[in-house]
Every structure is written in structure tokens, then in C-alpha cells.
C-alpha positions as CSV (number, residue, x, y, z in Angstrom):
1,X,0.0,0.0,0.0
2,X,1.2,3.4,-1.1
3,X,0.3,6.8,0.6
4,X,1.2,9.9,-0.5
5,X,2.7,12.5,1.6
6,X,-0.3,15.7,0.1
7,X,-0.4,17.7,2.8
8,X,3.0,18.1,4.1
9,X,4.5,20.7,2.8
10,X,7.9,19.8,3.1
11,X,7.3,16.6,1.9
12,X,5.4,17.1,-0.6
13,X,5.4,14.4,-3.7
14,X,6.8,11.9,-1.4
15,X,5.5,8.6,-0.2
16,X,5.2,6.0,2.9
17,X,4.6,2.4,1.2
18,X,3.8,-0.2,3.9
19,X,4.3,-3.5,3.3
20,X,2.2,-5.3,6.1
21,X,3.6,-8.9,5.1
22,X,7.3,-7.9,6.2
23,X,6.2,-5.1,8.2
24,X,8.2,-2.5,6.7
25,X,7.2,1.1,6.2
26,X,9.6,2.3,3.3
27,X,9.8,6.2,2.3
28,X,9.9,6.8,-1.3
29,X,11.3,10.3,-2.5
30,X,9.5,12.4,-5.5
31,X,11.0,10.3,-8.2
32,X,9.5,6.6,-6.8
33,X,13.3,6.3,-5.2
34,X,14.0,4.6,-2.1
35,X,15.0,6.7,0.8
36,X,15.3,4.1,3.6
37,X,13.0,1.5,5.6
38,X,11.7,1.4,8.8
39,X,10.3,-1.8,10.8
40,X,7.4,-1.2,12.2
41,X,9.2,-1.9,15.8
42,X,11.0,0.9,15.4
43,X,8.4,3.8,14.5
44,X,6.4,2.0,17.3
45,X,9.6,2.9,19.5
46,X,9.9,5.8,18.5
47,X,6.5,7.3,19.0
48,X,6.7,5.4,22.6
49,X,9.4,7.4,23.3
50,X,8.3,10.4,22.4
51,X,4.8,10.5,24.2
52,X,4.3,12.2,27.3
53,X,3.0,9.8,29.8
54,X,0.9,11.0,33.0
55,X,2.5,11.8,35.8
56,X,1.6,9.8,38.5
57,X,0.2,11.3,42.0
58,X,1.9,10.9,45.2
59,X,0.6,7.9,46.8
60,X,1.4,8.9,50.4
61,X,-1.4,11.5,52.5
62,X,1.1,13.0,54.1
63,X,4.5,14.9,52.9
64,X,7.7,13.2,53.5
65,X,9.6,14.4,56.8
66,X,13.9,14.2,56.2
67,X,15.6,11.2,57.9
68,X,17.4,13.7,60.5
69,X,14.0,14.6,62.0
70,X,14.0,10.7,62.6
71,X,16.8,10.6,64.3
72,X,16.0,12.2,67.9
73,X,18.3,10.3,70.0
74,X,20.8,13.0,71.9
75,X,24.5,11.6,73.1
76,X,25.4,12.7,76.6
């Protein structure tokens, strides 16, 4: 399957063919020439690694207190 790269302006005449049987994505440049290949591992990677994931919420009610308050012990 071949898409066409229409509204991107820099890329404009290029292509993305996908070829689910290998699972390749391969970008073609104006011409029908190959630029590279890409598994589909990797631009799942890639967009993985590039998300912003939630932040998760402090699972304690109340604050932390620093380990010297802990230590109350006095030497005489």
C-alpha cells in the first residue's frame, strides 16, 4: 500500500509504502526512489518514546519528613 505525503509541505510528492507482510514502512522520494526502511518496531519505538506519559500522583497522605527529624536520639 502506497500513501502519498499531500499535505506536508515539506514533503510534498513523497511517499510512505507499507508493506504489512514484512512489516516495513519504506519512504519513497518524488521520483518513486527509495529513501530508507523502517520496521514497524521501530516507529512504534519511536513514537513510545516520544509520548508524554501522565505523571503519576503521590501515593502517600502526608509529605515526607527528612531522615534527620527521625533521628531524635541525643548523646550525653
Amino acid at each position: 500500500m502506497k500513501y502519498p505525503t499531500a499535505s506536508s509541505l515539506r514533503h510534498r510528492g513523497k511517499a510512505l509504502e507499507f508493506d504489512p507482510a514484512h512489516e516495513v514502512i519504506t519512504p519513497l522520494g518524488i521520483n518513486g526512489k527509495l529513501i530508507g526502511s523502517l520496521s514497524s518496531d521501530f516507529v512504534i519505538d519511536l513514537i513510545m518514546a516520544y509520548r508524554k506519559l501522565p505523571l503519576q500522583k503521590e501515593v502517600r497522605a502526608e509529605p515526607r519528613i527528612p531522615i534527620y527529624a527521625l533521628n531524635t536520639t541525643q548523646d550525653s
